[in-house]
C-alpha positions in Angstrom: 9.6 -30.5 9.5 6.9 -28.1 10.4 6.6 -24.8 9.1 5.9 -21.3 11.0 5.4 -19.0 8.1 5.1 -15.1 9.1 4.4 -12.2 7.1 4.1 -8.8 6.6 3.9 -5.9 4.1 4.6 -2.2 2.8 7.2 -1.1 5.5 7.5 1.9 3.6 10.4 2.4 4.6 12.1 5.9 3.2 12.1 9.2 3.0 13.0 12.7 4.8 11.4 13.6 8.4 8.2 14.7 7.8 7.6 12.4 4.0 8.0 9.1 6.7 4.9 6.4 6.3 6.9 4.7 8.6 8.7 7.1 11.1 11.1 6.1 14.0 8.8 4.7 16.3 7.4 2.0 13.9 10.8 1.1 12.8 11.8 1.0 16.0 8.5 -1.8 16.5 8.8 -3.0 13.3 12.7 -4.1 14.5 11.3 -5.4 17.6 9.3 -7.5 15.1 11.7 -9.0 13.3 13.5 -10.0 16.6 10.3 -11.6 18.3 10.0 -13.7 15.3 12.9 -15.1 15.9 12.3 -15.9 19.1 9.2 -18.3 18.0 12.1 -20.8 17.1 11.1 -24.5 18.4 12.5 -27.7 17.8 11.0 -29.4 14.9 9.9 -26.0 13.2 11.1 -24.3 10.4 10.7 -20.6 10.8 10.3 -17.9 7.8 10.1 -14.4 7.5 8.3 -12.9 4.3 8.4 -9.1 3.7 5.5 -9.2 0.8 6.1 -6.1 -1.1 6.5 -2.4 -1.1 9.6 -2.8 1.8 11.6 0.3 0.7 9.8 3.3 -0.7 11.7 4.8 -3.5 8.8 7.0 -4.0 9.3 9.1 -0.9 12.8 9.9 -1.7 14.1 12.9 -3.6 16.1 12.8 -7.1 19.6 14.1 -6.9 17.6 17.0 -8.3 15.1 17.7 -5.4 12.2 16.6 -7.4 10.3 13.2 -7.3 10.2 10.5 -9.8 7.7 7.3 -10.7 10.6 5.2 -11.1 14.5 5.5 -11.2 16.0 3.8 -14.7 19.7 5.4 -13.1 21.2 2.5 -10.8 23.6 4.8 -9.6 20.4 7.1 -8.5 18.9 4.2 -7.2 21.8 3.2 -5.4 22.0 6.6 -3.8 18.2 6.1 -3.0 18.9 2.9 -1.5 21.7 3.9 0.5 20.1 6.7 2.2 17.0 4.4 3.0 19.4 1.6 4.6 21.3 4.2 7.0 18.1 5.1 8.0 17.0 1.3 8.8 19.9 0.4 10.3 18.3 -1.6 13.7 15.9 -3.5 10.9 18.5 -4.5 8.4 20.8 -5.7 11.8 17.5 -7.7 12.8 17.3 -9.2 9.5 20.9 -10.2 9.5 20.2 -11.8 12.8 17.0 -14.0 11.7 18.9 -14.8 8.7 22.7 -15.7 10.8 19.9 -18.0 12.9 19.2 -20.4 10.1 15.6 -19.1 9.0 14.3 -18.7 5.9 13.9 -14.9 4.5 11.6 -14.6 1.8 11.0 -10.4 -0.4 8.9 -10.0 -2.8 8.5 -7.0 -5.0 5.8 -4.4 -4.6 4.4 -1.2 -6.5 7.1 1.3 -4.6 9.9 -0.6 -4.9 10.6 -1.8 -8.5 14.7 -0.3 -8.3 15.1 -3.2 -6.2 15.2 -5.2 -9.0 17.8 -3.5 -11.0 20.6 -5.9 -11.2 23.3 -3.6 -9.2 20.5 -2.6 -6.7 19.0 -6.3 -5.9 23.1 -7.3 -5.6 23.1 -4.5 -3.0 20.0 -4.8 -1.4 21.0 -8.5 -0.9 23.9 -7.8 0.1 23.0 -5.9 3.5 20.9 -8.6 4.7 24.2 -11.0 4.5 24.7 -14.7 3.7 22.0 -16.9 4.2 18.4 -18.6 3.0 17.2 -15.8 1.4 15.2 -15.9 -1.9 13.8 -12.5 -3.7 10.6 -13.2 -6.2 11.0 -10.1 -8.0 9.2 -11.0 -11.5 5.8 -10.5 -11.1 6.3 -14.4 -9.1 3.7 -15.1 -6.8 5.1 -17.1 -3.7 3.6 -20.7 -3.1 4.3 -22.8 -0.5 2.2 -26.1 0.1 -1.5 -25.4 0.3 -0.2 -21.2 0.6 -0.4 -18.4 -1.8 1.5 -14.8 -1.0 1.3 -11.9 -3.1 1.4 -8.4 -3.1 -1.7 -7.8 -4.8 -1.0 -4.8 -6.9 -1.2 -6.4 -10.0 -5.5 -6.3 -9.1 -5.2 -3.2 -8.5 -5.8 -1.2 -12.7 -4.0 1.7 -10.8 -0.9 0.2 -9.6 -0.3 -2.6 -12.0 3.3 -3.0 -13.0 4.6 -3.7 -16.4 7.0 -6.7 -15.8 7.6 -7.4 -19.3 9.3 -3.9 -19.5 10.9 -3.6 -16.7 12.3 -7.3 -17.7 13.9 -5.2 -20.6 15.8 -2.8 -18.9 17.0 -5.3 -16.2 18.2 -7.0 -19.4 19.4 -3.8 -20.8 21.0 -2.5 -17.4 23.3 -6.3 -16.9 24.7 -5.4 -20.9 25.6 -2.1 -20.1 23.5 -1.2 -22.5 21.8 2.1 -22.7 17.6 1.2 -21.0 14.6 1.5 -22.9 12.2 4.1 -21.2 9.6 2.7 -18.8 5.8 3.5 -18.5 5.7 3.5 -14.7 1.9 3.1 -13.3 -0.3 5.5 -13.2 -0.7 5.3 -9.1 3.1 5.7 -9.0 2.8 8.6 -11.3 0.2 10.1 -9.0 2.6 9.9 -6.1 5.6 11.2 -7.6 4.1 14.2 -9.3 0.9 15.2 -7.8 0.8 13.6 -4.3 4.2 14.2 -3.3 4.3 17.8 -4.2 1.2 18.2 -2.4 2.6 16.4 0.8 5.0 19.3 1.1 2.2 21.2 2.4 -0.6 18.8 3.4 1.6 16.2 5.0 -1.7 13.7 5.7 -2.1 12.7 1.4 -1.0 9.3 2.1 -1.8 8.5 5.6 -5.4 9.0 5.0 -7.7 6.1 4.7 -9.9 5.4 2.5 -7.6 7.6 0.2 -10.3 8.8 -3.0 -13.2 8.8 -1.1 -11.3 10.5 2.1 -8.1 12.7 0.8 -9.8 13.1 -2.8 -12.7 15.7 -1.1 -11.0 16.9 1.5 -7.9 18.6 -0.7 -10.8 20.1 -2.9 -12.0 21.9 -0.3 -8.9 23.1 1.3 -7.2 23.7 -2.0 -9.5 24.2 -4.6 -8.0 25.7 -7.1 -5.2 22.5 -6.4 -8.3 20.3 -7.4 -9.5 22.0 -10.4 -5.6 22.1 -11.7 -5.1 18.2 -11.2 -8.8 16.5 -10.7 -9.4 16.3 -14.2 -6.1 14.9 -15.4 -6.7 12.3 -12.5 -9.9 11.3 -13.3 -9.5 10.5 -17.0 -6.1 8.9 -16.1 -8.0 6.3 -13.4 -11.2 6.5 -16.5 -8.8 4.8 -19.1 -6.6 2.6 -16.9 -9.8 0.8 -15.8 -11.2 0.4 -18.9 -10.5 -3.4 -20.0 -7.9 -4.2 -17.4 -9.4 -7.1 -16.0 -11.4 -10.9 -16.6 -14.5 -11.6 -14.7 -12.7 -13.5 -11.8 -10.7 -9.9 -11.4 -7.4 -11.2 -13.3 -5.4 -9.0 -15.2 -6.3 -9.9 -19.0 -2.8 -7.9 -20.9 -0.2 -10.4 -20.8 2.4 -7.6 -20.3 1.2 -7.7 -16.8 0.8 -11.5 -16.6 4.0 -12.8 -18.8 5.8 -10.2 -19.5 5.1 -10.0 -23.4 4.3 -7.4 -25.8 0.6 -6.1 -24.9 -0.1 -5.9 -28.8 -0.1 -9.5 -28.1 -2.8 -9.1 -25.8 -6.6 -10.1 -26.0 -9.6 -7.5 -26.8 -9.8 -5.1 -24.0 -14.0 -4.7 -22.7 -15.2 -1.7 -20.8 -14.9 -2.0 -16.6 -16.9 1.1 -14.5 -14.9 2.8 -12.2 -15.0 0.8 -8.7 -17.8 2.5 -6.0 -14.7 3.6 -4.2 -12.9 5.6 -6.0 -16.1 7.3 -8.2 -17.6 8.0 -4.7 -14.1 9.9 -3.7 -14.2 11.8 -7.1 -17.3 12.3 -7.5 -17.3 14.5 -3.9 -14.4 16.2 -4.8 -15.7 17.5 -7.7 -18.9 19.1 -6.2 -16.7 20.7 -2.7 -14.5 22.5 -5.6 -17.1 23.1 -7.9 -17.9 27.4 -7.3 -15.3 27.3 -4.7 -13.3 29.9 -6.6 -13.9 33.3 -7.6 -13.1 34.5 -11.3 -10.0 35.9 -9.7 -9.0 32.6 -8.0 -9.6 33.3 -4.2 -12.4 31.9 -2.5 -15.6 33.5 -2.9 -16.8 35.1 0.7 -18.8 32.1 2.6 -18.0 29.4 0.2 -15.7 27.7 2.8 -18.4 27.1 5.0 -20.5 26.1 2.1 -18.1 23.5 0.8 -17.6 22.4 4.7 -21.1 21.8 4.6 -21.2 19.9 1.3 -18.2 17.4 2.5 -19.9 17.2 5.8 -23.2 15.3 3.8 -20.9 13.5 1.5 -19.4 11.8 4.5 -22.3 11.5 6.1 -24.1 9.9 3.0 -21.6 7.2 2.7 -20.5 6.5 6.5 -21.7 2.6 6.5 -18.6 2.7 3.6 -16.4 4.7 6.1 -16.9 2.7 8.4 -16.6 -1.0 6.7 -13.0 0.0 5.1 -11.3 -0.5 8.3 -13.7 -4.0 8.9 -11.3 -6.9 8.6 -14.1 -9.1 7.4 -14.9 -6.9 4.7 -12.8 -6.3 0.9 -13.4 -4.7 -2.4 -14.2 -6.8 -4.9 -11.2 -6.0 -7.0 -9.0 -7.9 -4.6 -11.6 -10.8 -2.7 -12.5 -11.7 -6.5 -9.0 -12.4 -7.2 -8.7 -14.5 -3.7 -11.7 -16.4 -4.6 -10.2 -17.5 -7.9 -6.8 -18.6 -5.9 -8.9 -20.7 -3.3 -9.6 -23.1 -5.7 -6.2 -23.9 -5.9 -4.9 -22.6 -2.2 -6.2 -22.7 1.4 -4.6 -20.0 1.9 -4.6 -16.4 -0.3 -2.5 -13.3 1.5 -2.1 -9.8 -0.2 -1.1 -6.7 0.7 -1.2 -3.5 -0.9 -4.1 -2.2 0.8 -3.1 -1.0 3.9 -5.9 -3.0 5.4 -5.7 -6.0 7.4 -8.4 -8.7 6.4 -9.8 -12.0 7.7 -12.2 -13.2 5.0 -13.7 -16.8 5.1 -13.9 -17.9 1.6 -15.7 -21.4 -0.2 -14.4 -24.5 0.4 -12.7 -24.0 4.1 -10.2 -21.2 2.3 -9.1 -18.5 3.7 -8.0 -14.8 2.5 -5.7 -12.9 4.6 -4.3 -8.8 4.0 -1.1 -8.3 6.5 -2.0 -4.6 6.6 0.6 -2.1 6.8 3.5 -1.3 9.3 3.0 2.6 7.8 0.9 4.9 9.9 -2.8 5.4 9.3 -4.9 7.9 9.5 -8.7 7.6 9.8 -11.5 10.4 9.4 -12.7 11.0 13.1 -15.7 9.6 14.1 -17.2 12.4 15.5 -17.6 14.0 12.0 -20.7 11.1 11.6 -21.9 11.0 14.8 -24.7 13.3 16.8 -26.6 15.8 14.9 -25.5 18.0 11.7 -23.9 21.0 13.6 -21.4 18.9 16.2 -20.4 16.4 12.7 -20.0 19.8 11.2 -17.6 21.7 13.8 -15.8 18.1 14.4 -15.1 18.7 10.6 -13.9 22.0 10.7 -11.4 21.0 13.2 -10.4 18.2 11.4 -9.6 20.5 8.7 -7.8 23.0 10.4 -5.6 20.6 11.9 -4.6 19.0 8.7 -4.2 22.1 7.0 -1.8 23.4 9.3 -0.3 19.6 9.2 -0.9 18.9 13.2 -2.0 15.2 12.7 0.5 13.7 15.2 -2.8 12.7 17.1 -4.2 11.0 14.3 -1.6 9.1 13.0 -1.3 5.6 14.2 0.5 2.6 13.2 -1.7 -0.6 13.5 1.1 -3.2 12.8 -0.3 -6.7 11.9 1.2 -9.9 10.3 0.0 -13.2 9.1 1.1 -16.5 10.4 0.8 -19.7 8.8 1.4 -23.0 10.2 2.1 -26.4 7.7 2.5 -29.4 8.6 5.7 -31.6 8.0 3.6 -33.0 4.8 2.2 -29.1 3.7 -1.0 -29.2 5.2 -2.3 -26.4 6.5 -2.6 -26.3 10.5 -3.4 -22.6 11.3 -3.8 -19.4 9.7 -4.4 -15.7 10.5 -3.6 -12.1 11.3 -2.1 -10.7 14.1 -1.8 -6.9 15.7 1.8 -6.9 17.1 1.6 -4.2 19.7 4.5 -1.7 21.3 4.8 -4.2 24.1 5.3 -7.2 22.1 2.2 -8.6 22.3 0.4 -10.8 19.8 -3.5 -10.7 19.1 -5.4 -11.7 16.7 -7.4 -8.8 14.7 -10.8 -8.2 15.3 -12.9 -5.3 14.4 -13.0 -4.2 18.0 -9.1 -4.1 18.1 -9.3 -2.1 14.9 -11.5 0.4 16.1 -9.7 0.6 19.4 -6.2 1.4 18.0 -7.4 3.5 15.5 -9.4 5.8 18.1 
């Protein structure tokens, strides 16, 4: 039997109005989705649904305490958590119930903002609300194969968001003996969220809509909140400084086995030294200089320096505006994650991650393919009139930008570019078709582009 393979990635889906990635409108779509997917049902064709990571944000939702955490050991927490997300997602857990109730295959796999879900009395619940069925969760560090197809997340590429399994294997083993849980090193990029990004979403509610996030929300919180910068810039530099150093082999795998088997990193190979990706030193690098003499000895802003720091950001975009720009390109990736893909496509025709927030369509050798399903979370973009026309229109574009995001009015920037890969096989797992699709409010189906990127993100 033929198979119709679709997937997507990092719903997002949690937290209070106002901490949403993914607020009612795009679970209203992403609902649709799951519903329209469905509907591709012909005879001869096996259909399947597979939500490829970060699905419910346990990040974006408060402790029982009011503060934020990297990761919940506390099931009955996480349970809380959980149930607080699912009332909220009611119309797409009833969609999945119905694809599943259909006969068709659902397929989760486990992300960087989701790990609770696989505590044992969490996955038993999580399962639970999506009823009785084909469903199959991949929840240790798995990737999912299928024929001449390979789906992962693709956090475990990523030195900032890697995930160690082999603990988190421990407490799940812990948690089923009733046994008190060993403590967890959660990842730095989780850490970030909970106790820097989180707190600072409270009042700039753009932090993780952004995109590209160092080299775009890095610079621009310097300059509105410098003294913010200068408290938490150099704790998150050194933090992203060590976690890259030795992560990874040439072909961009990750060399401790803790985060490939699940073993004890002493049993790990020699780490070697790995320079901070363009990215992300770009991002930092910026940041520093807009804060730098931004603050008088008292800690207020120094008369003019404002406009001065404007002025700086306004050349650091500039300087870099061919990266701006290619970020949202679907033909383009970093290398951290297209090295990984080329390593895969000489075993797979087909390579799809996630993670990113950035869909991609990337020919690779040997008739391959790498494919990134995006995000169904909103997205914000710098506008383009902040590198277009001369100096003094970029630089009042700017300042508007700024004020608006400082006083948190980014309802016109924020959009949600839903896409999803489908992958045809043939009865005998060849591959027939393969690519990424926008899925707009209407319903409609189109296959990226970089002019559909540009035009949904205007």
């Amino acid at each position: 039997m033929k198979k119709a393979i679709f997937v997507i990635s990092d719903l997002h889906l949690g937290g209070a109005e106002g901490f949403q990635m993914c607020p009612g409108a795009g679970r209203e779509r992403l609902a649709r989705f799951v519903h329209w997917v469905c509907g591709q049902k012909q005879e001869g064709t096996e259909l399947q649904l597979v939500l490829n990571g970060d699905i419910m944000d346990f990040l974006a939702e408060e402790d029982d305490a009011g503060g934020f955490s990297s990761f919940v050991v506390d099931e009955r927490q996480a349970l809380r958590k959980l149930t607080r997300i699912a009332d909220m997602c009611e119309p797409i857990l009833t969609a999945l119930r119905h694809f599943v109730a259909a006969g068709n295959r659902l397929t989760l796999l486990i992300g960087n903002h989701d790990l609770e879900l696989s505590l044992p009395a969490i996955r038993r619940h999580f399962l639970g609300l999506l009823g009785d069925g084909r469903i199959e969760y991949l929840y240790d560090n798995e990737a999912y194969t299928i024929g001449p197809v390979l789906i992962e997340h693709g956090n475990r590429y990523d030195g900032w968001n890697m995930v160690s399994h082999g603990e988190l294997r421990q407490i799940r083993s812990q948690l089923s003996r009733s046994e008190t849980p060993s403590p967890f090193a959660a990842q730095p990029g989780s850490e970030l969220v909970a106790q820097v990004m989180n707190p600072i979403k409270k009042k700039y509610a753009f932090v993780d809509l952004l995109k590209p996030e160092t080299g775009g929300v890095v610079p621009i919180l310097a300059v509105l909140d410098p003294a913010l910068w200068r408290g938490v810039g150099t704790a998150v530099r050194q933090g992203i400084t060590a976690w890259y150093r030795g992560s990874f082999t040439e072909e961009g795998r990750p060399e401790r086995v803790d985060y490939v088997a699940g073993a004890s990193p002493k049993a790990g190979p020699e780490t070697r030294g790995q320079a901070l990706p363009e990215n992300l030193r770009t991002g930092l690098d910026a940041a520093d200089a807009a804060a730098s003499g931004a603050l008088s000895s008292g800690g207020g802003y120094v008369s003019g320096v404002r406009d001065i720091a404007t002025s700086a950001l306004l050349k650091a975009f500039r300087a870099w505006r061919s990266k701006a720009d290619i970020v949202f390109s679907v033909e383009y990736e970093e290398d951290e994650y297209l090295k990984p893909a080329r390593a895969h496509a000489k075993n797979y025709r087909v390579v799809v991650f996630g993670h990113t927030h950035l869909a991609k369509r990337i020919n690779l050798d040997g008739g391959a393919v790498y494919l990134n399903t995006g995000t169904w979370a909103d997205v914000m973009r710098i506008p383009r009139a902040v590198y277009e026309g001369d100096e003094g229109a970029g630089e009042d574009a700017l300042r508007r930008f700024l004020d608006d995001v400082e006083s948190n009015r980014i309802l016109a920037f924020r959009r949600q570019v839903a896409t999803f890969a489908r992958i045809d096989i043939d009865a005998d797992e060849k591959l027939l078709e393969a690519d990424v699709f926008f899925f707009d409010e209407n319903g409609n189906a189109t296959p990226i582009s970089n002019e559909g990127m540009q035009e949904r993100l205007a």
